[in-house]
PQR file of N, CA, C, O and H, with PARSE charges and radii, in Angstrom:
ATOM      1  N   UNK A   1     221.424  84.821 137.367 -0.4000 1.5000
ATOM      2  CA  UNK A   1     222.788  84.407 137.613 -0.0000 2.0000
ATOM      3  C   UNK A   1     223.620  84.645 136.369  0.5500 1.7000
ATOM      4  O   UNK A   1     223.134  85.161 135.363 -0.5500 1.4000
ATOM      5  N   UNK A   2     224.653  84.329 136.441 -0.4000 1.5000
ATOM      6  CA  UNK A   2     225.768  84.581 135.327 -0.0000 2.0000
ATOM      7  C   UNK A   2     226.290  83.463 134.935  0.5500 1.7000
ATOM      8  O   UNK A   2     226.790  82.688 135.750 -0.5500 1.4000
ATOM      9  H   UNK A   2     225.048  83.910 137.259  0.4000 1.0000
ATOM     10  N   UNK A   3     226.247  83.177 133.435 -0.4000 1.5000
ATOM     11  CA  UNK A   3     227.019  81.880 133.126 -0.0000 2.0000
ATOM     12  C   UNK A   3     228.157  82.321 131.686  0.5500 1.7000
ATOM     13  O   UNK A   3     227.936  83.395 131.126 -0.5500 1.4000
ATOM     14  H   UNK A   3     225.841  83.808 132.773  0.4000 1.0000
ATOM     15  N   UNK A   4     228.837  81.804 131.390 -0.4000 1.5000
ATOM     16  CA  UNK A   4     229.867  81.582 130.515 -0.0000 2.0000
ATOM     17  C   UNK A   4     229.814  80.425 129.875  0.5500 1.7000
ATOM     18  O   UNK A   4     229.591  79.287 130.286 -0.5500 1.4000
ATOM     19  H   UNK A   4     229.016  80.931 131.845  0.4000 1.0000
ATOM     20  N   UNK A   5     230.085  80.921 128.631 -0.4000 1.5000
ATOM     21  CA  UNK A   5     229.929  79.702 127.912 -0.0000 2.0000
ATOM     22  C   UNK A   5     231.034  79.851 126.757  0.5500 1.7000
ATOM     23  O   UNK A   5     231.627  80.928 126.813 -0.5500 1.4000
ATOM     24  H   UNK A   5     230.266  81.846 128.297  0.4000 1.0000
ATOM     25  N   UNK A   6     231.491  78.865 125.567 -0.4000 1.5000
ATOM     26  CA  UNK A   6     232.721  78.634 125.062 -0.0000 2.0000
ATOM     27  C   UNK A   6     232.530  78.873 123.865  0.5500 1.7000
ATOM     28  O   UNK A   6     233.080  79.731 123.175 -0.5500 1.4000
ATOM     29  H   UNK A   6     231.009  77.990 125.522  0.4000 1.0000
ATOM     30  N   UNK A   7     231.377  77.769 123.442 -0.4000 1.5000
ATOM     31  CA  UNK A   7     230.668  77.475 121.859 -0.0000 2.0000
ATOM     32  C   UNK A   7     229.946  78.760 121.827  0.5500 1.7000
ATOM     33  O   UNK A   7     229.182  79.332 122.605 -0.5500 1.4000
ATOM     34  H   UNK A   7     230.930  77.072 124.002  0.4000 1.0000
ATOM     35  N   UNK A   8     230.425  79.013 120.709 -0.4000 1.5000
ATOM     36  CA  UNK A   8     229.813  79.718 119.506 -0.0000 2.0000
ATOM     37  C   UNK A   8     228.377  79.484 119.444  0.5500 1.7000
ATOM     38  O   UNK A   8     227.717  80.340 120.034 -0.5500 1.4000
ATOM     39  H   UNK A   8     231.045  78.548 120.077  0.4000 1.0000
ATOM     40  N   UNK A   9     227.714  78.536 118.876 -0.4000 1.5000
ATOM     41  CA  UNK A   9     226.550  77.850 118.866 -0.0000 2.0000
ATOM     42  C   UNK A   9     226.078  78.023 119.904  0.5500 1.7000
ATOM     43  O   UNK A   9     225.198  78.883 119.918 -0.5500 1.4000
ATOM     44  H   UNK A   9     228.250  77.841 118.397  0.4000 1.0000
ATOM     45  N   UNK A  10     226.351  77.444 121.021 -0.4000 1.5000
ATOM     46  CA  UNK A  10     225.084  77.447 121.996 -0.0000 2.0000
ATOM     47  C   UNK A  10     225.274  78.966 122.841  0.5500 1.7000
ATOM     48  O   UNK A  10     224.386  79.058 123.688 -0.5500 1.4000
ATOM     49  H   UNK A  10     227.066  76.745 121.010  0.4000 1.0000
ATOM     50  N   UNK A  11     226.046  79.978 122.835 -0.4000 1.5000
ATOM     51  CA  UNK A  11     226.074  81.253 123.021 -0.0000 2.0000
ATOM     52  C   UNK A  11     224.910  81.872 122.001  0.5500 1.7000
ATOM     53  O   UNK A  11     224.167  82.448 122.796 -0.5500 1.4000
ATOM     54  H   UNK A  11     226.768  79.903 122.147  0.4000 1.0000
ATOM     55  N   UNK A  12     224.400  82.047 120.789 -0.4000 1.5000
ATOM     56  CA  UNK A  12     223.752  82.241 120.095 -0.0000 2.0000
ATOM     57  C   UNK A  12     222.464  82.103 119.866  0.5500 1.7000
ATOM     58  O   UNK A  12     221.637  82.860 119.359 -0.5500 1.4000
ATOM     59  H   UNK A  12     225.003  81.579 120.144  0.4000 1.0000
ATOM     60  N   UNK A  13     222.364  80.505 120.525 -0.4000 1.5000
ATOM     61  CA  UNK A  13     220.869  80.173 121.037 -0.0000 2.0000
ATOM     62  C   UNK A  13     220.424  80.514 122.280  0.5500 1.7000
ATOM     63  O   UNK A  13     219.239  80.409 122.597 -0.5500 1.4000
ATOM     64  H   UNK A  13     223.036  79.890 120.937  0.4000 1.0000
ATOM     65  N   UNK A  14     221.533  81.034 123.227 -0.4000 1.5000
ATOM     66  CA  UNK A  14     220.980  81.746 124.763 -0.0000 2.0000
ATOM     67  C   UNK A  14     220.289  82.729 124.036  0.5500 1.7000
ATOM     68  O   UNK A  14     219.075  82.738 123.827 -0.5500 1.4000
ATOM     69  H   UNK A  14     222.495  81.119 122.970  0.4000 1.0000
ATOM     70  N   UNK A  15     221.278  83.719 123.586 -0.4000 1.5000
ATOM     71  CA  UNK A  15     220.772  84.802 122.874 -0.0000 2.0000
ATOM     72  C   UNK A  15     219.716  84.827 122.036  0.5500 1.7000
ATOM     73  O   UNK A  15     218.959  85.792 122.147 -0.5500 1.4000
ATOM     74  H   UNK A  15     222.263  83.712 123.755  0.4000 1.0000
ATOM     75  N   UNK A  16     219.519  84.152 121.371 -0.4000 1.5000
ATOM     76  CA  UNK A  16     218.090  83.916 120.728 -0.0000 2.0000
ATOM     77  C   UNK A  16     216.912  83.494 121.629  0.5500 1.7000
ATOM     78  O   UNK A  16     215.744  83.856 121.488 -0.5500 1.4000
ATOM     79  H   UNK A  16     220.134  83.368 121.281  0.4000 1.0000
ATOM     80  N   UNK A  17     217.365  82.730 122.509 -0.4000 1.5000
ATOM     81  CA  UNK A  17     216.118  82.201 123.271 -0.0000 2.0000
ATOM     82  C   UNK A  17     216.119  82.963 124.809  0.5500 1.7000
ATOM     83  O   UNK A  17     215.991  82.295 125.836 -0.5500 1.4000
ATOM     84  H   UNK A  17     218.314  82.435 122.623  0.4000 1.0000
ATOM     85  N   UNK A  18     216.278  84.418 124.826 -0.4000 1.5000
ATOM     86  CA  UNK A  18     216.012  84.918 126.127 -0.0000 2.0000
ATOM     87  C   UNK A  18     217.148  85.082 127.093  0.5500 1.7000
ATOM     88  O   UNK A  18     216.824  85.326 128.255 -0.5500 1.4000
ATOM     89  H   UNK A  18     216.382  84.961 123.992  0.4000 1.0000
ATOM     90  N   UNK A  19     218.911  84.954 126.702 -0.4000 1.5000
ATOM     91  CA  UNK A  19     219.476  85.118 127.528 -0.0000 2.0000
ATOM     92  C   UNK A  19     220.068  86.491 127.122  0.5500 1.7000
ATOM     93  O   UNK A  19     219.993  86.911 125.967 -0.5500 1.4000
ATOM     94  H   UNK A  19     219.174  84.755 125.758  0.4000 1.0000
ATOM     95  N   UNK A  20     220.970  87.519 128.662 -0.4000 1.5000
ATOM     96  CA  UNK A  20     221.018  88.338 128.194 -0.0000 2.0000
ATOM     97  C   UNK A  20     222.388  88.735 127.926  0.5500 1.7000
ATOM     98  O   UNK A  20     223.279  88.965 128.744 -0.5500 1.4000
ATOM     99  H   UNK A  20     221.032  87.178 129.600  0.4000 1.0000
ATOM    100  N   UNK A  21     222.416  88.771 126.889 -0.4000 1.5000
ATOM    101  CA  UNK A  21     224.557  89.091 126.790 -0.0000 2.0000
ATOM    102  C   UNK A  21     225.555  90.015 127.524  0.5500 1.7000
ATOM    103  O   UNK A  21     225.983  90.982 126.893 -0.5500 1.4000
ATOM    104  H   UNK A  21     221.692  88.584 126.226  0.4000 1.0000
ATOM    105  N   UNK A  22     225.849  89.872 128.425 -0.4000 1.5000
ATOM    106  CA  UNK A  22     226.540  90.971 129.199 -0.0000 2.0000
ATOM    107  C   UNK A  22     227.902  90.967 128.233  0.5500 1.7000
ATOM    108  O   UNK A  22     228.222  92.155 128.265 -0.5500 1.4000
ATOM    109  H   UNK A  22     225.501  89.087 128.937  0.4000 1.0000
ATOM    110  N   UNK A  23     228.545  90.517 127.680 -0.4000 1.5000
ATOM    111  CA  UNK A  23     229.986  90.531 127.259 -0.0000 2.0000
ATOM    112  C   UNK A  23     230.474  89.358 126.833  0.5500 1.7000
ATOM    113  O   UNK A  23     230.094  88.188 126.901 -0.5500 1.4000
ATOM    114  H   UNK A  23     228.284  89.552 127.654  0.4000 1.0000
ATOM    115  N   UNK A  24     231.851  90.199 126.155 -0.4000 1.5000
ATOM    116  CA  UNK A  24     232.869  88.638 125.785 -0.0000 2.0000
ATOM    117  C   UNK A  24     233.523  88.917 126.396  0.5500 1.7000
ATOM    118  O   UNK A  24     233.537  90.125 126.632 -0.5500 1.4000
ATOM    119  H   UNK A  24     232.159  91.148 126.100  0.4000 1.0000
ATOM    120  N   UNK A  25     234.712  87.894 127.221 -0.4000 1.5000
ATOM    121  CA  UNK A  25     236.052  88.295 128.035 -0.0000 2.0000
ATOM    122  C   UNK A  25     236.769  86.990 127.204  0.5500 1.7000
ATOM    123  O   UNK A  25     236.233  86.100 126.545 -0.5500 1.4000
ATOM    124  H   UNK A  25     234.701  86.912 127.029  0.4000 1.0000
ATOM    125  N   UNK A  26     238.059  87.221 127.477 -0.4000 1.5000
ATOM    126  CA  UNK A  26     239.238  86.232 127.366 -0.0000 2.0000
ATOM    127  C   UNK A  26     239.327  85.453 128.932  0.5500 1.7000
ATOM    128  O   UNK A  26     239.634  86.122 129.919 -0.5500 1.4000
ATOM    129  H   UNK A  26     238.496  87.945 128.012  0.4000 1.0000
ATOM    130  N   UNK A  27     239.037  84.029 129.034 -0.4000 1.5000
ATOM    131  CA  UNK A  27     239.329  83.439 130.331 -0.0000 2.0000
ATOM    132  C   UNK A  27     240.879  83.257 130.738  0.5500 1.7000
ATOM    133  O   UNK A  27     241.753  83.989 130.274 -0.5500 1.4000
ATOM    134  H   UNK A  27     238.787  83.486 128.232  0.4000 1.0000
ATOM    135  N   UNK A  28     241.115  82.305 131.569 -0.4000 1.5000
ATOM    136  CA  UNK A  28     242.331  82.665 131.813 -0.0000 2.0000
ATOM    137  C   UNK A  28     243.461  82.079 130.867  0.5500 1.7000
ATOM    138  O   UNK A  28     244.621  82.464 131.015 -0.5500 1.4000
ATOM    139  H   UNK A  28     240.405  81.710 131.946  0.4000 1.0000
ATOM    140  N   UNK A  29     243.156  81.231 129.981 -0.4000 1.5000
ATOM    141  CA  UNK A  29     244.033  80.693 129.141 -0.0000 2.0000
ATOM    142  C   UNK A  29     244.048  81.556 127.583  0.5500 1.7000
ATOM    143  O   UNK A  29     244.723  81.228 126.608 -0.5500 1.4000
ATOM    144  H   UNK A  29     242.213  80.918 129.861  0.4000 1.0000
ATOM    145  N   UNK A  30     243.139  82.689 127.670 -0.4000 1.5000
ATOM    146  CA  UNK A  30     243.364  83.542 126.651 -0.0000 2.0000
ATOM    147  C   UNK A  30     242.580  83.150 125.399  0.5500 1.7000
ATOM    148  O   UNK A  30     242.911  83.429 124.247 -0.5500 1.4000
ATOM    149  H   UNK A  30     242.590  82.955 128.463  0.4000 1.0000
ATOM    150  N   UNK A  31     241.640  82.555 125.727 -0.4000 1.5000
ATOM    151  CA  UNK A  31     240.155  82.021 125.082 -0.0000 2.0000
ATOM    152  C   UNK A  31     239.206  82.587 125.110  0.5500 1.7000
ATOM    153  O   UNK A  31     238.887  82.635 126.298 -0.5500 1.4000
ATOM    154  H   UNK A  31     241.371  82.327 126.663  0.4000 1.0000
ATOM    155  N   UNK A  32     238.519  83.066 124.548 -0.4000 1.5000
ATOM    156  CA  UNK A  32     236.791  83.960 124.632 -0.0000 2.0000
ATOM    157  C   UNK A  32     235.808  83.071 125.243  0.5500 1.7000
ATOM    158  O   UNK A  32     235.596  81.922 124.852 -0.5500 1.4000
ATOM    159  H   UNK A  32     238.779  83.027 123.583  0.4000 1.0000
ATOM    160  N   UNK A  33     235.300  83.561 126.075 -0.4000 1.5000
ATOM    161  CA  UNK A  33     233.905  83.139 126.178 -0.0000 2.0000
ATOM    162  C   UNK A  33     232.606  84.468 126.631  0.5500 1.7000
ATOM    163  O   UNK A  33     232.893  85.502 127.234 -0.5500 1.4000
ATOM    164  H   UNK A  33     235.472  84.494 126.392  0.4000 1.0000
ATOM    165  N   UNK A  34     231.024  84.044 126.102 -0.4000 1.5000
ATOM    166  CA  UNK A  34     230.397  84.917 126.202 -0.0000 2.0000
ATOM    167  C   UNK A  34     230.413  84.655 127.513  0.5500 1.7000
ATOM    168  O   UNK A  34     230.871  83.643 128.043 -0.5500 1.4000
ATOM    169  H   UNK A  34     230.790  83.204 125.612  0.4000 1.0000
ATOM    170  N   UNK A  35     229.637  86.073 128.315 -0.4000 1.5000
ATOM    171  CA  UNK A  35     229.027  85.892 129.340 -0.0000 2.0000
ATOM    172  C   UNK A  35     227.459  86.168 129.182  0.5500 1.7000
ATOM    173  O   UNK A  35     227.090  87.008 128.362 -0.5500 1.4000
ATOM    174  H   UNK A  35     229.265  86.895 127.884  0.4000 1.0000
ATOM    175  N   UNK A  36     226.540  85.471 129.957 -0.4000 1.5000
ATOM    176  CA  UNK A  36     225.029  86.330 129.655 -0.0000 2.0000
ATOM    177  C   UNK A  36     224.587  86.402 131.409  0.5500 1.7000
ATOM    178  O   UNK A  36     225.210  86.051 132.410 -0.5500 1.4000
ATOM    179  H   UNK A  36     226.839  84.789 130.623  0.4000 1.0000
ATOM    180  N   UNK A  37     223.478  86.910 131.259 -0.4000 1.5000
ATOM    181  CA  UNK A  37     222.220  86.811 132.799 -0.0000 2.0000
ATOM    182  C   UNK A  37     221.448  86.027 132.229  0.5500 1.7000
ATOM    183  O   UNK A  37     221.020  86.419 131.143 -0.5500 1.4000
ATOM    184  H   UNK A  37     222.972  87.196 130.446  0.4000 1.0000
ATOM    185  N   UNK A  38     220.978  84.628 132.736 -0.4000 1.5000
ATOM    186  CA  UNK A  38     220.043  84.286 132.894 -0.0000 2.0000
ATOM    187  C   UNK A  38     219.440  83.445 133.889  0.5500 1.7000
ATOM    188  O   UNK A  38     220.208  83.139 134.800 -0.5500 1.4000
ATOM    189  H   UNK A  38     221.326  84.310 133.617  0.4000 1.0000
ATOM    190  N   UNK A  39     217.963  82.865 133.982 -0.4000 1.5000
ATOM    191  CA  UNK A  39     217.626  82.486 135.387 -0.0000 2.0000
ATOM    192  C   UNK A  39     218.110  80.775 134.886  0.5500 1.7000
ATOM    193  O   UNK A  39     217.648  79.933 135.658 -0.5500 1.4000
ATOM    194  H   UNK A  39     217.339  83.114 133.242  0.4000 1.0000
ATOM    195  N   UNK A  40     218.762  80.328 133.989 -0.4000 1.5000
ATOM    196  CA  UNK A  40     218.979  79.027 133.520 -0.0000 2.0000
ATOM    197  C   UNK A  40     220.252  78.592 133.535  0.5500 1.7000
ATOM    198  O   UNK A  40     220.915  79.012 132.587 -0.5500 1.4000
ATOM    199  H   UNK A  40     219.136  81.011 133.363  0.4000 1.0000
ATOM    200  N   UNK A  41     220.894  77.795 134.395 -0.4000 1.5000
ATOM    201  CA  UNK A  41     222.503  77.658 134.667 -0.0000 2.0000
ATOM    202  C   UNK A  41     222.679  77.181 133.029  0.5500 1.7000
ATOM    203  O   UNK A  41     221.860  77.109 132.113 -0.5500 1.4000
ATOM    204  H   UNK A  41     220.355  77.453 135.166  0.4000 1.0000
ATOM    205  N   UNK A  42     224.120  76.895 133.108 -0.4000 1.5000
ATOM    206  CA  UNK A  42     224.846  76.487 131.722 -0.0000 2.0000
ATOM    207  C   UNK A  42     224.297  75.382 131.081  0.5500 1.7000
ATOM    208  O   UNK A  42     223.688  75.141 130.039 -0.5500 1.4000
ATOM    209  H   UNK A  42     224.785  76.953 133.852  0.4000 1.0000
ATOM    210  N   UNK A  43     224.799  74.683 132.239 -0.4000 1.5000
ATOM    211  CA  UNK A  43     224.508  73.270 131.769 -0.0000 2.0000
ATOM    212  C   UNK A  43     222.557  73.087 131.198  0.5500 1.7000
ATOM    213  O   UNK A  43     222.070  72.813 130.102 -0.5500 1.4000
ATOM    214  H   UNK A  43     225.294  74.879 133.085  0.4000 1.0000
ATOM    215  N   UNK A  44     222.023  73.347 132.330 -0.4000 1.5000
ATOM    216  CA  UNK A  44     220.460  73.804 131.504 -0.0000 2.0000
ATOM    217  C   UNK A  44     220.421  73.890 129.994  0.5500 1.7000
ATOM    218  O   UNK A  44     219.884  73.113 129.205 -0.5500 1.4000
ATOM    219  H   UNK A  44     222.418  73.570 133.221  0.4000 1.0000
ATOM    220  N   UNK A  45     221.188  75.137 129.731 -0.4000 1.5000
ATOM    221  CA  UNK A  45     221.267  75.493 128.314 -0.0000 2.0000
ATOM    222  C   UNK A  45     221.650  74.536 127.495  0.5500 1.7000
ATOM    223  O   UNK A  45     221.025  73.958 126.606 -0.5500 1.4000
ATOM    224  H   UNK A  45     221.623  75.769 130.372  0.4000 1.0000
ATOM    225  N   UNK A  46     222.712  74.420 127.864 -0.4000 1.5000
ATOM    226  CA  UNK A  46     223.254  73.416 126.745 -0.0000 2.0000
ATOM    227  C   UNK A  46     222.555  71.656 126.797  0.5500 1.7000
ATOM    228  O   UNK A  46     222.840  70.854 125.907 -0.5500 1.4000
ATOM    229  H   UNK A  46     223.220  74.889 128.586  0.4000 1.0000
ATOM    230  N   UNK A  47     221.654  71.294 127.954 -0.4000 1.5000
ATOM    231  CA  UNK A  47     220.996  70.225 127.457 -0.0000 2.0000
ATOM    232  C   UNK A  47     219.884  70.769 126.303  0.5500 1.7000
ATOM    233  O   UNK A  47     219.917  70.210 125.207 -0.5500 1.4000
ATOM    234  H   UNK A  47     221.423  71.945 128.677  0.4000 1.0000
ATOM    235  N   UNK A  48     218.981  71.761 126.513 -0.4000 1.5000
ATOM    236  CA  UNK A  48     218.077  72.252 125.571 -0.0000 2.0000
ATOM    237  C   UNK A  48     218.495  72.442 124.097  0.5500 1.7000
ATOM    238  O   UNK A  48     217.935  72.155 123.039 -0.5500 1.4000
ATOM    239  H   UNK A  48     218.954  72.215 127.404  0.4000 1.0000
ATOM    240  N   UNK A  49     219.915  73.143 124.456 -0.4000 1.5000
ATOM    241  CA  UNK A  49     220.375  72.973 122.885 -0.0000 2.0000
ATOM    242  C   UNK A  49     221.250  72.014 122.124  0.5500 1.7000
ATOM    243  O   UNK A  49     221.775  71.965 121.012 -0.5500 1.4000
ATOM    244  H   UNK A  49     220.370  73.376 125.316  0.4000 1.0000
ATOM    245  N   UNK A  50     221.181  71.298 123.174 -0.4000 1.5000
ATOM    246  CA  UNK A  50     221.669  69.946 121.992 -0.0000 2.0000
ATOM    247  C   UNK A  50     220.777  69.031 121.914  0.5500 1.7000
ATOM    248  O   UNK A  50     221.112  67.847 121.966 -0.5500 1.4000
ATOM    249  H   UNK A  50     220.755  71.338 124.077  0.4000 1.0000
ATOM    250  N   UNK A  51     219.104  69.521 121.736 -0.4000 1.5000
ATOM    251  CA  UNK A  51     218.300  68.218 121.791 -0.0000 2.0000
ATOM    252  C   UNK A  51     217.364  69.713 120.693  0.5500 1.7000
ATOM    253  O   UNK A  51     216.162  69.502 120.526 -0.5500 1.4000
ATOM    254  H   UNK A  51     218.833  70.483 121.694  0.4000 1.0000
ATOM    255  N   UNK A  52     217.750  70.625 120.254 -0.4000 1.5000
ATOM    256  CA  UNK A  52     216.924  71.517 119.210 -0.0000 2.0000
ATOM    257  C   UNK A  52     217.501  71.623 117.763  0.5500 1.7000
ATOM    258  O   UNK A  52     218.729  71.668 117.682 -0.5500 1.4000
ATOM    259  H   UNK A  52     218.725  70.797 120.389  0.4000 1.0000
ATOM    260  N   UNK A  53     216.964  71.656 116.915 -0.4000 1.5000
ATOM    261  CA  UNK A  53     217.167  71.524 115.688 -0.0000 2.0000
ATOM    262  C   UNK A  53     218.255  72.869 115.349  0.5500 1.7000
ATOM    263  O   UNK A  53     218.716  73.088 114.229 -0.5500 1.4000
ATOM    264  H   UNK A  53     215.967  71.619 116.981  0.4000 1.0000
ATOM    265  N   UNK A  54     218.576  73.799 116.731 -0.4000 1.5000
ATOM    266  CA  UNK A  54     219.711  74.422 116.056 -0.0000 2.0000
ATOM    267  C   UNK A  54     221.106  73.726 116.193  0.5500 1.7000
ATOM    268  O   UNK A  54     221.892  73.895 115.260 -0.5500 1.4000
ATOM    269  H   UNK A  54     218.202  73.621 117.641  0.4000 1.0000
ATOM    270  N   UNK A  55     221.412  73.127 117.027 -0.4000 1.5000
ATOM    271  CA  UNK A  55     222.510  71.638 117.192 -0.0000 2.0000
ATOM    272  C   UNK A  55     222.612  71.616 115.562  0.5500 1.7000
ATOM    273  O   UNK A  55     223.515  72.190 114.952 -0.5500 1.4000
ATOM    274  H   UNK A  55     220.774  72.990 117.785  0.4000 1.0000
ATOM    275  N   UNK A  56     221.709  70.978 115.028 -0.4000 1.5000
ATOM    276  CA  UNK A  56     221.663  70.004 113.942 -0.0000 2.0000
ATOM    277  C   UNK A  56     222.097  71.003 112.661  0.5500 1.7000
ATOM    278  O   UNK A  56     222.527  70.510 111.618 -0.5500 1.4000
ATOM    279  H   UNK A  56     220.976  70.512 115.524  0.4000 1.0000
ATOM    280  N   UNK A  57     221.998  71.944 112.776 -0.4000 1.5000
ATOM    281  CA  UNK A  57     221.981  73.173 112.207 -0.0000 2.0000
ATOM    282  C   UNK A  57     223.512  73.411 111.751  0.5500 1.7000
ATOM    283  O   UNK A  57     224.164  73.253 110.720 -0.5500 1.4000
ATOM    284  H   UNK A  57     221.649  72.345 113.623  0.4000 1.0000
ATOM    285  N   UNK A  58     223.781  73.961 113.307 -0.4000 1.5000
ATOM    286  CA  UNK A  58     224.888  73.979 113.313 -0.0000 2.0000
ATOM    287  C   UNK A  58     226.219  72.457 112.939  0.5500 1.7000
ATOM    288  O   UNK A  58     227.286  72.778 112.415 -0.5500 1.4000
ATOM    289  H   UNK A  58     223.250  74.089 114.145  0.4000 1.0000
ATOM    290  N   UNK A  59     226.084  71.678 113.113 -0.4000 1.5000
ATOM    291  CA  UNK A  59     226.723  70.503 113.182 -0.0000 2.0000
ATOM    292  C   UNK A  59     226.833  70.513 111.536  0.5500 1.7000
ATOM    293  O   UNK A  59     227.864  70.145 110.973 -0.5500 1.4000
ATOM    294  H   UNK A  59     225.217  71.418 113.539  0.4000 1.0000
ATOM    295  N   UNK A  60     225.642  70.980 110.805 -0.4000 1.5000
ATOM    296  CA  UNK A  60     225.510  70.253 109.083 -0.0000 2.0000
ATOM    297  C   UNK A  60     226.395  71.664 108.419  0.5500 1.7000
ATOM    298  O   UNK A  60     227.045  71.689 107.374 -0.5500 1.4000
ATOM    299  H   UNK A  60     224.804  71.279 111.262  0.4000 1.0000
ATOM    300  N   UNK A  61     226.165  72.803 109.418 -0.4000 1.5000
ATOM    301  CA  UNK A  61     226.983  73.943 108.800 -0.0000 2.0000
ATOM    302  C   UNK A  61     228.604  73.422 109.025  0.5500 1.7000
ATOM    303  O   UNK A  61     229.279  73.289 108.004 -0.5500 1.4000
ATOM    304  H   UNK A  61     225.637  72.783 110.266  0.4000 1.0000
ATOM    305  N   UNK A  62     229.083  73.197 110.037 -0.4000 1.5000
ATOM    306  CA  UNK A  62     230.666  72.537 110.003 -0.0000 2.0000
ATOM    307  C   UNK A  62     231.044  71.797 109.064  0.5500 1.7000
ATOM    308  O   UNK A  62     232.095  71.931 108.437 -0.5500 1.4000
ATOM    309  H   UNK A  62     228.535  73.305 110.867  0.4000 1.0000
ATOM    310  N   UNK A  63     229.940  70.687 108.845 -0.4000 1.5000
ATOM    311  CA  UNK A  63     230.313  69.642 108.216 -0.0000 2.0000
ATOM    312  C   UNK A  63     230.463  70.113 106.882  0.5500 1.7000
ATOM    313  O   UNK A  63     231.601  70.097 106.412 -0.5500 1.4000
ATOM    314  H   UNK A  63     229.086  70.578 109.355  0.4000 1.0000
ATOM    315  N   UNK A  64     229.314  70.621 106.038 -0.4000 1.5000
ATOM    316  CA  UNK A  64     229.363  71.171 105.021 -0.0000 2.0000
ATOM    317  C   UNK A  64     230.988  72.602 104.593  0.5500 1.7000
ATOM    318  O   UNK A  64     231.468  72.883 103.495 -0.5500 1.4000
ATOM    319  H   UNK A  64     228.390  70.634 106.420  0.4000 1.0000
ATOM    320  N   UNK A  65     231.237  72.968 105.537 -0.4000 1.5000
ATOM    321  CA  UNK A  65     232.366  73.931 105.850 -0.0000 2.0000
ATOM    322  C   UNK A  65     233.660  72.977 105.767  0.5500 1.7000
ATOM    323  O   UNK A  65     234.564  73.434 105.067 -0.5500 1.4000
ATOM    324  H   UNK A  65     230.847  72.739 106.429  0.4000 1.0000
ATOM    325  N   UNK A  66     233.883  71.795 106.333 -0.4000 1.5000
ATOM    326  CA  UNK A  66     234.776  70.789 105.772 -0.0000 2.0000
ATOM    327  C   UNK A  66     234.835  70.642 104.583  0.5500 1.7000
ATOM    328  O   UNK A  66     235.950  70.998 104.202 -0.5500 1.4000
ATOM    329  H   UNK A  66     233.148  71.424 106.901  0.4000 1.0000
ATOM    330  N   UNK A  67     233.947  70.152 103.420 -0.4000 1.5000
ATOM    331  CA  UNK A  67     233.939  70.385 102.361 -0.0000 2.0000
ATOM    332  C   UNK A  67     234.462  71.081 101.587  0.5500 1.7000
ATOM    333  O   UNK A  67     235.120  70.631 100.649 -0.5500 1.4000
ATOM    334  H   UNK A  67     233.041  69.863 103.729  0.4000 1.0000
ATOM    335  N   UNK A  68     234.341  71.943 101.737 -0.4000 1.5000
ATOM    336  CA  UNK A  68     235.121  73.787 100.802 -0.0000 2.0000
ATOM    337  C   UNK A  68     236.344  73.655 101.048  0.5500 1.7000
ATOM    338  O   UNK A  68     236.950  74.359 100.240 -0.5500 1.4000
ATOM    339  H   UNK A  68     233.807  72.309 102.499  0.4000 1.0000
ATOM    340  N   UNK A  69     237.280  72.959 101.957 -0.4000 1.5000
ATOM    341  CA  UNK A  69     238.644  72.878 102.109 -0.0000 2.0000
ATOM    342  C   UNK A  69     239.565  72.271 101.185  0.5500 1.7000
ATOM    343  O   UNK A  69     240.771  72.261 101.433 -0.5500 1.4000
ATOM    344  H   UNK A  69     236.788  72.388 102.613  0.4000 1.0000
TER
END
């Protein structure tokens, strides 16, 4: 199936963990989101990746990125 997704982050971990990137489009408000194929709806994904240490990853990279400002 085909899913879309918004975040940065959890687009990255599809991709890392087996999804397949068909593209970026602009949705209708003129926002990116990836698209991929996989046999795992969205929401799937994104429970897996907000319970994996790339979440945490990512979250300490923002935070730390606040900093430098």
């Amino acid at each position: 199936m085909e899913i879309r997704v918004k975040r940065l982050g959890l687009a990255a971990y599809i991709k890392i963990n087996g999804g397949t990137l068909l593209g970026h489009e602009k949705d209708r408000h003129g926002k990116g989101e990836f698209v991929f194929e996989s046999e795992r709806t969205a929401r799937q994904w994104e429970i897996e990746y907000s319970n994996s240490c790339c979440n945490l990853h990512d979250f300490e990279v923002m935070s730390l990125r606040k900093l430098m400002r």
